[in-house]
C-alpha positions as CSV (number, residue, x, y, z in Angstrom):
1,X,0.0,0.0,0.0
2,X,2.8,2.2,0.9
3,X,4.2,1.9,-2.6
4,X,1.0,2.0,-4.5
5,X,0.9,5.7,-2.5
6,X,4.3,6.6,-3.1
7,X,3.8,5.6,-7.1
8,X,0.3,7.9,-7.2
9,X,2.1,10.9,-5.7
10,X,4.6,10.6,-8.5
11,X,2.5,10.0,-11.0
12,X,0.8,13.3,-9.5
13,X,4.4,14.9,-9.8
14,X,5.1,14.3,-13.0
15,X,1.4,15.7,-14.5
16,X,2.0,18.7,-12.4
17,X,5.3,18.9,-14.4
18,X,4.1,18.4,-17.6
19,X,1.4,20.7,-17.3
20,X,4.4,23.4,-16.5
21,X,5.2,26.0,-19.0
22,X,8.1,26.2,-21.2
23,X,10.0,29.7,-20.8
24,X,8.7,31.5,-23.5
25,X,10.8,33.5,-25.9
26,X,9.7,37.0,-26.9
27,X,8.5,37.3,-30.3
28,X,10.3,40.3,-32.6
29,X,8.3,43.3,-33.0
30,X,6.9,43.5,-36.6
31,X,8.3,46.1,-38.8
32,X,6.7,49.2,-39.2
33,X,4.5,49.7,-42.2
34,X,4.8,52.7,-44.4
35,X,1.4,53.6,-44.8
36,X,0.6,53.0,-41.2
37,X,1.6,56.2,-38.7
38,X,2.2,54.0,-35.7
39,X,2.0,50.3,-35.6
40,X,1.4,48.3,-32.0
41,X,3.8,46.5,-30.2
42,X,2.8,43.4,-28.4
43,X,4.4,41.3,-25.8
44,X,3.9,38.2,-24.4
45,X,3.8,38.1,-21.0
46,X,4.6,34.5,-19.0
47,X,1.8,33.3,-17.1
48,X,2.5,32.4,-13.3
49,X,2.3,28.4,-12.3
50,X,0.3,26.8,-10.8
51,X,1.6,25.9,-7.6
52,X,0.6,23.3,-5.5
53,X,0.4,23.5,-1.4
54,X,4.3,22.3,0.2
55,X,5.7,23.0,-3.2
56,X,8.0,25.7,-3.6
57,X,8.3,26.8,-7.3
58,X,11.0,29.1,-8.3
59,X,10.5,31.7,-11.2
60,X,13.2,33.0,-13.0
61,X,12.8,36.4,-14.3
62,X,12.4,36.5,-18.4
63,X,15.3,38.6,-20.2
64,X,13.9,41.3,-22.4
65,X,14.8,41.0,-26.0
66,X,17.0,43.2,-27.7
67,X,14.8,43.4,-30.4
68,X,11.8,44.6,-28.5
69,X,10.9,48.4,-29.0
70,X,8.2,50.3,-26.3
71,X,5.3,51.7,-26.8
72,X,5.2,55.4,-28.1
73,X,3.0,57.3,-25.5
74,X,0.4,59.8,-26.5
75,X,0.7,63.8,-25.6
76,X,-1.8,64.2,-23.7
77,X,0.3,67.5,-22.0
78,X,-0.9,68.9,-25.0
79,X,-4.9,68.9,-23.6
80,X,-4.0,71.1,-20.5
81,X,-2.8,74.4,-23.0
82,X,-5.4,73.9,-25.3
83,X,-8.1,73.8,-22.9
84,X,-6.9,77.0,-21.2
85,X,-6.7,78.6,-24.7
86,X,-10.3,77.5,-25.1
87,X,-11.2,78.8,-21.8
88,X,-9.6,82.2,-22.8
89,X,-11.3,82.4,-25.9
90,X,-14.8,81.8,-24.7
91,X,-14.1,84.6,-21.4
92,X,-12.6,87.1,-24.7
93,X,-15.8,86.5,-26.8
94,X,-18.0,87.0,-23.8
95,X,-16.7,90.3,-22.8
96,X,-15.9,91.8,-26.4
97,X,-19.3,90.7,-27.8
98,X,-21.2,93.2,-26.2
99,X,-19.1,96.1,-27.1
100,X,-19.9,95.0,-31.1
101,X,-23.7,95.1,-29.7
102,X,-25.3,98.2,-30.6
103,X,-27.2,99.9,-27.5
104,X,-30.3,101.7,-28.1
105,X,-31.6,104.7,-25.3
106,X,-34.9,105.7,-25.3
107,X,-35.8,108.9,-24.3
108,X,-39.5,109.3,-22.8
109,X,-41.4,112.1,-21.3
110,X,-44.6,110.5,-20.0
111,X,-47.2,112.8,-19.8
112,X,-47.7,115.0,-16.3
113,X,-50.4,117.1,-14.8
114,X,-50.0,119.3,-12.3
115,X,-53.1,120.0,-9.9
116,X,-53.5,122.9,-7.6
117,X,-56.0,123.5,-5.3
118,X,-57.0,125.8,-2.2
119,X,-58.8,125.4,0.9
120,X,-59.3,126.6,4.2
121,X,-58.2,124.2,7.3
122,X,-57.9,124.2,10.6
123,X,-54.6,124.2,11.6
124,X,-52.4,124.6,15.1
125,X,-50.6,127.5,14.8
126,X,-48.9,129.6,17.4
127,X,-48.1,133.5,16.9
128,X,-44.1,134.4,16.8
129,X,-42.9,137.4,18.1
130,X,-42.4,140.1,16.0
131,X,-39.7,140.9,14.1
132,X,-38.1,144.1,12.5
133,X,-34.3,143.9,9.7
134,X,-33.1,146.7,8.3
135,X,-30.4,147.3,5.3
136,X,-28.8,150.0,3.5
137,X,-27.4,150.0,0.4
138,X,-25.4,153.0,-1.8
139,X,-25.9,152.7,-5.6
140,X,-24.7,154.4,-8.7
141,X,-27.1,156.4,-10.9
142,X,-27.7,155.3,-13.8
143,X,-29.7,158.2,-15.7
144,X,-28.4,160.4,-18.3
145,X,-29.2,163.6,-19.4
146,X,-28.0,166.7,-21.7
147,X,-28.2,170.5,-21.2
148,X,-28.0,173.2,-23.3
149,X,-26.5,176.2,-22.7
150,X,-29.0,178.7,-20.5
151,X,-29.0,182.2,-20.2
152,X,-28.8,184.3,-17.1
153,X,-32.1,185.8,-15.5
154,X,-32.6,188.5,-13.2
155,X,-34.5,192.0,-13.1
156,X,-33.6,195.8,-13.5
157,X,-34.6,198.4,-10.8
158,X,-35.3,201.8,-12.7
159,X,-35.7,205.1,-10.9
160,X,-37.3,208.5,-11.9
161,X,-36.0,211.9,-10.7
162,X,-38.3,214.3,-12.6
163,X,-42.1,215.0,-11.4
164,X,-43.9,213.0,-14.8
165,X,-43.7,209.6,-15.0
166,X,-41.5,208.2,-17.7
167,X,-40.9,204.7,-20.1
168,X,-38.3,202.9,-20.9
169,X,-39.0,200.9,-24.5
170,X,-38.7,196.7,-23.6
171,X,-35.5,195.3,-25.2
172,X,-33.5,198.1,-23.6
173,X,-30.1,196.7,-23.3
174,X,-28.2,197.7,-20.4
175,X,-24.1,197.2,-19.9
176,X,-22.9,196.0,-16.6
177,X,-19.4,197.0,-14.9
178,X,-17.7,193.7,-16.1
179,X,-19.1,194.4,-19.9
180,X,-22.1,191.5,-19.7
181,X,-24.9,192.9,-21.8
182,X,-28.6,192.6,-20.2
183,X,-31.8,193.1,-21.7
184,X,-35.2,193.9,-20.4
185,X,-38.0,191.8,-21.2
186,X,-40.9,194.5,-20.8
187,X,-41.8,197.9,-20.9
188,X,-41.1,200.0,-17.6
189,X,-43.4,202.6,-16.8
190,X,-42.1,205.1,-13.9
191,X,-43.7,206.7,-11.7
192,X,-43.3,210.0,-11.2
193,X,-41.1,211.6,-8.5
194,X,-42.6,212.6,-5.2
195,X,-40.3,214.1,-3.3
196,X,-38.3,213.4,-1.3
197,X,-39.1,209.9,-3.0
198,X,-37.9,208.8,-6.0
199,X,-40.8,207.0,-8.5
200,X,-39.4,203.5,-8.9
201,X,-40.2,200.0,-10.9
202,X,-38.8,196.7,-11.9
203,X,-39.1,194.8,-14.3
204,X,-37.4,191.4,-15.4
205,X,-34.2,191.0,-17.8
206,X,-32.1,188.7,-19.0
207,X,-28.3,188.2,-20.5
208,X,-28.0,188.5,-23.7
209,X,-25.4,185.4,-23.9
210,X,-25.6,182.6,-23.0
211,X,-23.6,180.3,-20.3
212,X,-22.4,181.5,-16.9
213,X,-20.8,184.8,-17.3
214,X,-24.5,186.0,-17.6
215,X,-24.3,185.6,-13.7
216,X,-24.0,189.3,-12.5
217,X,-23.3,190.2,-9.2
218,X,-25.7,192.5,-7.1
219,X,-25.2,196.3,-8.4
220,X,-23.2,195.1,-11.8
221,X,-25.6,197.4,-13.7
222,X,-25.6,200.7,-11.6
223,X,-25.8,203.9,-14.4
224,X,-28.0,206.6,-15.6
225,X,-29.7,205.8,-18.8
226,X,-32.4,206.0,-21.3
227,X,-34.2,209.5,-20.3
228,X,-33.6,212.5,-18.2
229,X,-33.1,211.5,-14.4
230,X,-33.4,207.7,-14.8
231,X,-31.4,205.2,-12.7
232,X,-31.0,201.8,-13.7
233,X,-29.6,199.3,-11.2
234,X,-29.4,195.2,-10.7
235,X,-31.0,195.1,-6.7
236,X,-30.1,191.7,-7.2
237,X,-27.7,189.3,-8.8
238,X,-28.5,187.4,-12.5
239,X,-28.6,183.7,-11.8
240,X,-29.1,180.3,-14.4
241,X,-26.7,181.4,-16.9
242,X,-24.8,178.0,-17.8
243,X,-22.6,176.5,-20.4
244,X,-24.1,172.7,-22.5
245,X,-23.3,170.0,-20.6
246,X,-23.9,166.2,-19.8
247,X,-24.5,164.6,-15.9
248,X,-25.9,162.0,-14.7
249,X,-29.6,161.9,-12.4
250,X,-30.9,159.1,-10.2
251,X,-33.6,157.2,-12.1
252,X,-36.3,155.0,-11.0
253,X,-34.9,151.7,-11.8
254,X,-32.3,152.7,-9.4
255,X,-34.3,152.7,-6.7
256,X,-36.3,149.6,-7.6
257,X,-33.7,147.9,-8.5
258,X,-31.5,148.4,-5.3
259,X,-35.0,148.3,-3.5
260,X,-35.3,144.4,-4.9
261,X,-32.1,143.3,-3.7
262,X,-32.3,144.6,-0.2
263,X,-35.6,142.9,0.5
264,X,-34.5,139.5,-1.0
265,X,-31.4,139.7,1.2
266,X,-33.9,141.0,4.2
267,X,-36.4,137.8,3.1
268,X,-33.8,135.5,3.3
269,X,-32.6,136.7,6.4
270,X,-35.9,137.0,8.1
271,X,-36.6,133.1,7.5
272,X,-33.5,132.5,8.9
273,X,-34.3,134.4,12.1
274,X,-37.8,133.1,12.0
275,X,-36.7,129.8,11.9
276,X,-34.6,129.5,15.1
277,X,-37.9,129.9,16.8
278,X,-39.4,126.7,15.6
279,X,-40.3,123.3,17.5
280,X,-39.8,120.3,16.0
281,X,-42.5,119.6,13.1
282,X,-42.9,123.0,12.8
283,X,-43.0,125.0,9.4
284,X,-43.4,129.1,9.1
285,X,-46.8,131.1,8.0
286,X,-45.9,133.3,5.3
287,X,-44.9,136.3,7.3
288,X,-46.8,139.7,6.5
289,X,-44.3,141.9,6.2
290,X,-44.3,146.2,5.9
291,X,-41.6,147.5,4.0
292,X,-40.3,151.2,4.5
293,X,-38.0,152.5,1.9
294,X,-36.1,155.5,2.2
295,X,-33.3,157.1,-0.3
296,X,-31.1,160.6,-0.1
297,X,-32.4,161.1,-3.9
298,X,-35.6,161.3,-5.8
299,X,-35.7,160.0,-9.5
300,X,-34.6,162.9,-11.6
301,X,-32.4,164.4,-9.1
302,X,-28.8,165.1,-10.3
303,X,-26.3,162.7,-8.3
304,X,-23.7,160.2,-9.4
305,X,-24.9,158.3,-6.3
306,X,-28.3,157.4,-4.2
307,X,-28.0,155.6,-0.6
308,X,-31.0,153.5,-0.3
309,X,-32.4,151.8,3.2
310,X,-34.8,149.5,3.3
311,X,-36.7,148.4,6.9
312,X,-39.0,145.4,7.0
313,X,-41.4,144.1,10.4
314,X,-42.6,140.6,9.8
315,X,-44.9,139.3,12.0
316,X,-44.7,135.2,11.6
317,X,-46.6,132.0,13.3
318,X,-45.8,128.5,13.5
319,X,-48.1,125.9,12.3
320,X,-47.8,122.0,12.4
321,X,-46.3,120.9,9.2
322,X,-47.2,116.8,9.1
323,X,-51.0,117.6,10.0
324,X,-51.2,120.0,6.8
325,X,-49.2,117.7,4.6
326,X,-51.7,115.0,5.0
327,X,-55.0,116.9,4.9
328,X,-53.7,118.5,1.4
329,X,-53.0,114.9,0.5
330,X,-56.4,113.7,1.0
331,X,-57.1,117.1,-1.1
332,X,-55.0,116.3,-4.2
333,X,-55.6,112.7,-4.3
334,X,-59.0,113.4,-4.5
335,X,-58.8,115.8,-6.9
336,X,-56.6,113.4,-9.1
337,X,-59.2,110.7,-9.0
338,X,-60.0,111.8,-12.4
339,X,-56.7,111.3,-13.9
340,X,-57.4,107.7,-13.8
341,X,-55.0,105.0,-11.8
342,X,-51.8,105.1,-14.1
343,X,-50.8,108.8,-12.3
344,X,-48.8,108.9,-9.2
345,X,-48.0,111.4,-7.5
346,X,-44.5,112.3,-7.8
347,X,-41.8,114.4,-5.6
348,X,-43.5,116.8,-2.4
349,X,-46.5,118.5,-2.3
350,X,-46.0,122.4,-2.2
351,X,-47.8,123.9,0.4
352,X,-48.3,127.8,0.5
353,X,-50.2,130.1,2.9
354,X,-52.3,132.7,1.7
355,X,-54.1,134.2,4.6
356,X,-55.2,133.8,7.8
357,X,-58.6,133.7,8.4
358,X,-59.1,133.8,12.2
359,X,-57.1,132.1,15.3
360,X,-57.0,128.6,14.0
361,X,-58.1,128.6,10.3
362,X,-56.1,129.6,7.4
363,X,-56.2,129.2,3.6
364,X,-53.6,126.8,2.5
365,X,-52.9,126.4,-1.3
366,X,-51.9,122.7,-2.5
367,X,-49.9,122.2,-5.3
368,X,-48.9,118.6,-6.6
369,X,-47.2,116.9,-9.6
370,X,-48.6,113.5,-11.0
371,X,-47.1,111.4,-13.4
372,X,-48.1,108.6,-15.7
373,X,-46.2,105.6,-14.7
374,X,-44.3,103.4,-17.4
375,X,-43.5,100.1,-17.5
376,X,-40.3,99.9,-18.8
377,X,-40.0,95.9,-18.6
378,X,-43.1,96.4,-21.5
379,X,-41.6,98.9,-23.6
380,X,-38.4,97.2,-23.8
381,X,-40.3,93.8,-24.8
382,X,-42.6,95.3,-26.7
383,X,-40.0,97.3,-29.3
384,X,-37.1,95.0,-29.2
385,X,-36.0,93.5,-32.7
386,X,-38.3,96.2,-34.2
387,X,-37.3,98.8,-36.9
388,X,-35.8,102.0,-35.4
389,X,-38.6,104.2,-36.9
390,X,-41.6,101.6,-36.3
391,X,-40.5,101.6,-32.4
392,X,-40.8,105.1,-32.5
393,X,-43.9,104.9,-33.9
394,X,-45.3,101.9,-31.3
395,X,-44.0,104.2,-28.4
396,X,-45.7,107.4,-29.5
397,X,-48.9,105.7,-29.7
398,X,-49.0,104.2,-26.3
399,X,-51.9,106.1,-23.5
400,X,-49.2,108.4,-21.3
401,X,-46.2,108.8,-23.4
402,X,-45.7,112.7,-24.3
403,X,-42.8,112.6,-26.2
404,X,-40.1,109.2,-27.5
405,X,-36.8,109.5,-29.1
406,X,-34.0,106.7,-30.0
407,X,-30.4,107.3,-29.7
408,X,-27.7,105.0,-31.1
409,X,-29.3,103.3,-33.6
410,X,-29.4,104.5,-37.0
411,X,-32.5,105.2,-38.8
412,X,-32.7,102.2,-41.2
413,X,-31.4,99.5,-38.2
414,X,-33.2,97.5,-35.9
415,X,-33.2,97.8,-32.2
416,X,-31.2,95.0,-30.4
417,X,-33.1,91.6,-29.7
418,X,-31.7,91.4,-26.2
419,X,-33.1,94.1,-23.7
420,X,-30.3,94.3,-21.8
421,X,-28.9,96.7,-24.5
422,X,-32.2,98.7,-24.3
423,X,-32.3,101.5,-22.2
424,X,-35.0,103.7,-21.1
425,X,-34.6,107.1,-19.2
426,X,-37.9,108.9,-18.0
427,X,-37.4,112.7,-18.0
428,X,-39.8,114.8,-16.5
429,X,-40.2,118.1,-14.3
430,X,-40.3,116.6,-10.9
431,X,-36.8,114.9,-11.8
């Protein structure tokens, strides 16, 4: 038995042997092909054994062949550049593409309406004390005027010696002690003498030059003339003689003018007073205010200059400003019920005193601005891809649009497909 075992685990040997591989040789790579670019190389790669449990196998490692050539390997370093150029190309063409876009800008001016309206309300108001500005101001004159040359006037004193009256002819000329030549305008008739009294008249006279050396001094004509016993004499001196010239004289725009400048300054400055006195919420009531203008000249009056003061008393009161704001609210929005919903009111309401009607009631003038409201995301939409011309045309015909222009498109191109390059500014008077 021992034998028959010792011959099967031979037997068992030897199958196990035969089934063994042969070293195997490496085949020579095939010759490359002309018309092929690359040609595969393949190896043959020696299988392990199998081994069988308490046998130990040794495996000697196969030589390579000298004629064996490896394997080319692909450039796939080339992927990493290339997609980075791609990368950079896409970013480039999505930067660059909108500046080749055209960009069209709509100009609107909706339509606007402006509603006003007055009423009397009861408001809170408290009285402020009194207060009184005052402001000078010295201007140039402004007026021009031109003079001809004037004569002299004055009168002649005649006296009469004998006991019959006598008469000196009008036009009697008369030669003072510096030469200047007067002339009487009338007739004199003079009484006679009663003695120990002289008969005396006077009469008027004037240079027969013109300009200022037709001024005569008192007693310059002092002579006997004409007739027997008559006197002539100058009692007092010639005056008005004076040469052509040109000067200036305060006009009435001066005044006004200057006038209009000093009470702005004084308004400005008044509020500003005023205003320190307010609480919190607090808004003024138009201040009646009395003006008292005074001035050194009168329009007309020669002078290169006119000093001009102007004195103003206000008497103000404070009234709560929120509690008015919302009553002329309710007002407008009433009023503007029949605008129809697409107006909105747009910027502040204007609110104005006008008078005061007693203690706590006063006449308050509301003024508001209200707007047609576009919707841009429509317009855009609705004129995109359309004809320059024809979207001027759609835009013009839609309810609340006043006015429509298009910018940066020319007249025979389209506007853009994509409304991001549409833009739409509102202009209006509130803005």
């Amino acid at each position: 038995m021992r034998n028959t075992g010792t011959l099967e685990e031979a037997t068992l040997i030897e199958d196990t042997n035969g089934q063994e591989p042969q070293p195997e040789t490496l085949a020579p790579a095939s010759t490359v092909q002309p018309e092929a670019p690359e040609q595969e190389t393949t190896a043959l790669v020696p299988t392990e054994p199998d081994v069988i449990e308490g046998e130990a196998i040794v495996i000697e490692p196969s030589e390579p062949s000298e004629d064996h050539i490896p394997p080319k390997q692909r450039p796939y370093w080339l992927c990493i550049p290339f997609t980075i150029l791609c990368c950079l190309v896409f970013l480039a063409g999505s930067f660059l593409l909108p500046l080749f876009t055209p960009t069209a800008t709509i100009t609107i001016i909706p339509i606007e309406r402006s509603i006003t309206t007055t009423t009397a309300t009861q408001v809170q108001a408290r009285a402020l004390a009194p207060l009184t500005l005052s402001q000078s101001v010295t201007v140039s004159a402004t007026g021009k005027r031109q003079q001809t040359a004037t004569r002299a006037y004055g009168t002649i004193t005649f006296y009469n010696g004998l006991l019959t009256s006598q008469t000196v002819a009008a036009g009697t000329i008369l030669t003072g002690s510096d030469g200047v030549q007067i002339v009487t305008d009338q007739p004199a008739i003079i009484p006679a003498a009663n003695p120990p009294l002289e008969g005396q008249i006077t009469v008027s006279a004037h240079a027969t030059t013109s300009g200022a050396g037709g001024n005569i001094p008192t007693y310059d004509i002092n002579q006997a003339c004409c007739a027997t016993s008559v006197v002539a004499k100058n009692t007092r001196s010639f005056t008005g003689g004076a040469p052509a010239r040109d000067f200036i004289i305060v006009t009435i725009h001066d005044l006004e003018t200057a006038t209009g400048a000093i009470k702005t300054t004084l308004f400005k400055s008044e509020q500003a007073a005023l205003t320190t006195e307010l609480n919190p919420g607090e808004a003024l009531i138009a201040p009646p205010c009395k003006p008292v203008v005074s001035s050194t000249h009168k329009p007309g009056d020669e002078a290169t200059q006119v000093h001009i003061t102007v004195s103003e008393t206000c008497s103000a009161g404070a009234y709560n400003l929120q509690a008015v704001q919302e009553q002329g609210m309710q007002v407008l929005h009433t009023k503007a019920g029949t605008l129809g919903k697409s107006y909105s009111l747009v910027g502040n309401i204007h609110t104005a005193m006008l008078a005061k009607q007693d203690a706590a009631t006063i006449r308050v003038q509301f003024t508001g601005t209200y707007l047609y409201q576009i919707n841009q995301q429509e317009l855009t939409t609705l004129i995109a891809g359309q004809p320059k011309q024809q979207a001027i045309m759609l835009l013009t015909k839609l309810p609340g649009i006043q006015q429509a222009t298009i910018a940066g498109i020319a007249d025979n191109n389209q506007l853009p497909i994509d409304t991001t390059h549409i833009h739409i500014i509102l202009l209006n008077a509130v803005s």
